[in-house]
C-alpha positions in Angstrom: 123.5 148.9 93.2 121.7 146.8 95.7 123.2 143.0 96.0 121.3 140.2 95.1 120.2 138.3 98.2 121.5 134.8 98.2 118.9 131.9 97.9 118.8 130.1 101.7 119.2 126.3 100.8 118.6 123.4 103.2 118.3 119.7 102.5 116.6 118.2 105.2 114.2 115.4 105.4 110.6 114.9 104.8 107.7 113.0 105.6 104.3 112.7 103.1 101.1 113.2 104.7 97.4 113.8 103.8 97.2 117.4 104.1 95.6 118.9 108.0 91.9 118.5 107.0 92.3 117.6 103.5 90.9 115.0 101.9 92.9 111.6 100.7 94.1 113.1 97.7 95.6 116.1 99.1 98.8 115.7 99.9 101.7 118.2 101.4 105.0 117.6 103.0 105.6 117.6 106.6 108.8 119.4 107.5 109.6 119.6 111.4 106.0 120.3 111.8 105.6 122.9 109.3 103.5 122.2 105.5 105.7 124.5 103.1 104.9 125.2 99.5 106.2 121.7 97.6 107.3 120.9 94.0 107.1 117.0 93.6 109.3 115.9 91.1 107.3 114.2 87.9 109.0 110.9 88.3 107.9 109.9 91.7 104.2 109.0 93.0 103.8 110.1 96.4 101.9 108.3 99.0 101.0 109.3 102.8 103.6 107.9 104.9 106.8 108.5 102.5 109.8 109.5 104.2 111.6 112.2 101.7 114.3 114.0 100.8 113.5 117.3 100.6 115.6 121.1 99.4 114.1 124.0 101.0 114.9 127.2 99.0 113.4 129.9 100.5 110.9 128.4 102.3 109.8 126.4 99.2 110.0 122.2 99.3 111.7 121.0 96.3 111.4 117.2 96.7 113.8 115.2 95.1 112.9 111.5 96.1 112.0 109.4 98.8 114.9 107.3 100.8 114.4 104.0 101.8 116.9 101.9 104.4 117.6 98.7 102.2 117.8 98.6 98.3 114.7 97.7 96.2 114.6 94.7 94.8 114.2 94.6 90.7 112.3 91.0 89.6 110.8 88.7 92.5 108.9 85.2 92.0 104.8 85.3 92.6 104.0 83.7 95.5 100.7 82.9 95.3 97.1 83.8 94.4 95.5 87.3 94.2 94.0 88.7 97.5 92.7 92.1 97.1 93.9 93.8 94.5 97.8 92.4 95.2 99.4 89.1 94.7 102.1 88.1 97.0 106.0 88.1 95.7 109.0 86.6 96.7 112.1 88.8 96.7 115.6 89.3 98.0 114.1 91.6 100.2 111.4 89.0 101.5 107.5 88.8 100.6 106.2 91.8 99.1 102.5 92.5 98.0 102.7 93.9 94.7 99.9 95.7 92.6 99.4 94.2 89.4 97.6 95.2 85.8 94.8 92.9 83.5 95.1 89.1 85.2 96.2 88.7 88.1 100.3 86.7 87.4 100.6 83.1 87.6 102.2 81.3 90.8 105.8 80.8 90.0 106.2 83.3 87.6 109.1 85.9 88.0 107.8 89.3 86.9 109.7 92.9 87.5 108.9 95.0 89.9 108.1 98.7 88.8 108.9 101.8 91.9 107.6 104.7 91.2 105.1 104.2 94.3 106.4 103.4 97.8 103.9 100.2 96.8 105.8 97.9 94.2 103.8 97.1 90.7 104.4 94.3 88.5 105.2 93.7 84.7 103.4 90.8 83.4 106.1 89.1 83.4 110.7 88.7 83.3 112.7 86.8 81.1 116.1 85.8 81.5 119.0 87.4 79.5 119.7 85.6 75.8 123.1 85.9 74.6 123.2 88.1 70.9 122.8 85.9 67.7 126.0 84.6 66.3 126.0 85.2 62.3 126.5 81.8 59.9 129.8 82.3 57.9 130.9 85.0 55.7 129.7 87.3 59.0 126.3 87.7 57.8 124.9 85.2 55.3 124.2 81.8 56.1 121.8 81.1 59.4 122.1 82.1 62.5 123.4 80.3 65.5 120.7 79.8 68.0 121.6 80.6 71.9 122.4 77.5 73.3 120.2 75.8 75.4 120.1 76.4 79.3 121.4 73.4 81.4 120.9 74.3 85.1 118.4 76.8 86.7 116.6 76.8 90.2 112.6 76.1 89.8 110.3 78.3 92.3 107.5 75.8 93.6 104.7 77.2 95.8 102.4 74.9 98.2 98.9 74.0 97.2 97.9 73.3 100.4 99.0 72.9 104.6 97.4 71.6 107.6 97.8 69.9 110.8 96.8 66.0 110.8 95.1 65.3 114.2 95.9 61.8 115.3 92.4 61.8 118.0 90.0 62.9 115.5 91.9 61.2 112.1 91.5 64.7 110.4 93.4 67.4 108.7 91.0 70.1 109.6 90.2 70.9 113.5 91.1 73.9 115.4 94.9 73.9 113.9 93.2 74.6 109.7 96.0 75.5 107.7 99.1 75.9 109.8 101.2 73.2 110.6 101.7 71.5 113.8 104.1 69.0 115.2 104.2 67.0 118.2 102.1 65.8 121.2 100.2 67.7 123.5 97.5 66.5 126.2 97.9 63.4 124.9 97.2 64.2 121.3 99.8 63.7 118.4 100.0 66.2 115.5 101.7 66.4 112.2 101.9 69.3 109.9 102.6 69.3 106.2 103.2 71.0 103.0 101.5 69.7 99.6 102.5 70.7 96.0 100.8 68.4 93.7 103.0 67.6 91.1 104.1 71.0 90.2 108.1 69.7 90.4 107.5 67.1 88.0 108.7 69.2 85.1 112.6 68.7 86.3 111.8 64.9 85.7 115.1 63.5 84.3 117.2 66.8 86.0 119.5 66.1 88.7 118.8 68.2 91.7 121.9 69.8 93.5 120.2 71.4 96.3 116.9 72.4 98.1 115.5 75.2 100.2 112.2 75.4 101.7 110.6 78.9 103.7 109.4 78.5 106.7 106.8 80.3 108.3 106.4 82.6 111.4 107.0 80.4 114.5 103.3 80.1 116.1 102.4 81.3 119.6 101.8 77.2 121.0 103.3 75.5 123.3 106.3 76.9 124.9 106.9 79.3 122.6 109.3 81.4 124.7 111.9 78.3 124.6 114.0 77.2 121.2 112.0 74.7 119.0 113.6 71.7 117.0 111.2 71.7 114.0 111.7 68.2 112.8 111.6 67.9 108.9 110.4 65.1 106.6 109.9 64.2 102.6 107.2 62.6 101.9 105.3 60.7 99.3 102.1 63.0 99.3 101.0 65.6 96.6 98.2 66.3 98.6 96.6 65.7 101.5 95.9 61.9 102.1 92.8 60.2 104.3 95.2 59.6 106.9 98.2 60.4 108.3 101.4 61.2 105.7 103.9 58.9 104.4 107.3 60.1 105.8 109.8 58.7 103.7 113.3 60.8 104.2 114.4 62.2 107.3 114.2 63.5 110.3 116.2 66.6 108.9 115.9 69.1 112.4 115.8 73.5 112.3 116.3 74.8 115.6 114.0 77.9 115.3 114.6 80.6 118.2 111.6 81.7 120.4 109.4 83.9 118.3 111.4 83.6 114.8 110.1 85.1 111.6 109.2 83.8 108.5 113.3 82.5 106.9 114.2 80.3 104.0 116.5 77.1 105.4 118.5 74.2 103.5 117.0 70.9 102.9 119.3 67.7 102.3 120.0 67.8 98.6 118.8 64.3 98.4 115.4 64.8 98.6 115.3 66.1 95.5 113.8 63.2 93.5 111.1 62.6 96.1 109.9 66.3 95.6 110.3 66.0 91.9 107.9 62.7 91.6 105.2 64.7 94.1 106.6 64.4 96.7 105.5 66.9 100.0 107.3 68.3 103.2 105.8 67.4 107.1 106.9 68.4 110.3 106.3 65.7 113.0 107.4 64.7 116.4 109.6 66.7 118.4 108.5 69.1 120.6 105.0 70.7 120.6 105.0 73.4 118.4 104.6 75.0 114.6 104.9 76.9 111.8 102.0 79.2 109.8 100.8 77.1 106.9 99.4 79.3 103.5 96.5 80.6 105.5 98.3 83.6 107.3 101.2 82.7 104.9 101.3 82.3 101.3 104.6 81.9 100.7 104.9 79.4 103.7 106.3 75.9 102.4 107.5 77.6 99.2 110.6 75.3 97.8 113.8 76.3 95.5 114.9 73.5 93.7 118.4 74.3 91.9 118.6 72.1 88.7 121.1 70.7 85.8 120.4 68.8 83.2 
């Protein structure tokens, strides 16, 4: 009796692609240059670009899933407003745009992120864990104990609005629009801000035990190629004023390297209660050079205020 041949198995990887002449839709699996018969799994939503992991058996591409460097991240804070089709979300993996369903989410809320797509979508909306219902006495009749109430958190706060204040014109609109701008150059003195309304008030009575605030890419001005000392204010503007701001705390200084991304930095704690009575954050002085505002940025200026009541 003839043997059974065995079944040649390789796992090797994968990348999705619109198929040679196909239209969008179509969609095969390039391995080492060659389009094989695939099976996608029923789980996963494919999408041109996807790097996979795929089991050839016989010549046939059995995909399994696709593989990604770093770890998705499950819930994420909304950024800011809707911009075609996607809102921007804050993550431990940095600012993702995220497809959403119905209205678009609110700023500040935290919502889950769903991956079945190398693009991220987003449940409405995440709540935090409540701890199980303690019965009354007699272990069932009587009332329930409610959960007790929660005592310290960290409130998201995004930034209405940025811009540059131009000291020779008395504006806040010029060439520099929403970015943000510190120090003198040709003669000219600038000051760059972040405004939030009073969107903090709510932790009105809280103390505040620390503060972060993201910071946008370094802009391309001045000389860029050299370390920058951002220098850091609080002030007493929710939004922007006729003039130039009221700098109350500070100067708190970053060093930002030449060319540095988009990072989240520590604030001095103690500005806490002049961000929670609508309060802002400017950069002035310094050398000559900036940050992108919410323009190019939405999540630029974006503060985390860690709470306890």
């Amino acid at each position: 009796m003839a043997e059974t041949p065995t079944p040649v198995v390789r796992l090797v990887p994968g990348v999705v692609q619109v198929a040679p002449g196909g239209t969008a839709g179509s969609l095969v699996v390039n391995v080492g240059g060659t389009y094989p018969p695939v099976w996608w799994p029923a789980g996963y939503i494919p999408a041109a670009g996807d790097a996979v992991k795929v089991l050839l058996v016989d010549g046939i591409a059995v995909v399994h899933s696709p593989v990604i460097t770093t770890g998705r991240p499950l819930t994420g804070t909304v950024a800011g407003t809707a911009t075609a089709g996607t809102v921007p979300v804050t993550t431990t993996s940095g600012v993702l745009a995220c497809r959403y369903t119905g209205s678009a989410p609110a700023v500040g809320v935290i919502v889950r992120l769903d991956w079945q797509a190398t693009e991220p979508w987003v449940w409405p909306s995440a709540a935090s864990t409540v701890p199980p219902v303690t019965p009354g006495p007699g272990g069932g009749g009587g009332n329930p104990t409610p959960p007790p109430t929660s005592t310290s958190g960290t409130l998201s706060v995004t930034a209405l609005d940025s811009g540059t204040y131009n000291a020779r014109y008395a504006n806040w609109t010029g060439q520099n629009g929403l970015d943000l701008t510190q120090g003198t150059w040709s003669g000219v003195a600038y000051t760059g801000a972040w405004f939030y309304g009073g969107a903090a008030g709510q932790l009105a009575g809280a103390a505040v035990s620390q503060v972060r605030i993201r910071l946008g890419n370094r802009r391309h001005i001045g000389n860029y190629n050299s370390p920058l000392d951002l220098t850091l204010y609080a002030t007493s503007n929710g939004s922007k004023p006729g003039g130039d701001t009221s700098r109350v705390l500070g100067p708190f200084v970053v060093t930002l390297a030449p060319n540095a991304s988009a990072q989240w930095v520590e604030l001095p704690w103690q500005w806490g209660p002049t961000l929670v009575a609508g309060g802002g954050v400017a950069i002035a002085g310094g050398g000559y050079g900036g940050v992108d505002g919410i323009g190019a940025d939405p999540a630029s200026g974006q503060l985390q205020i860690d709470w306890r009541r």
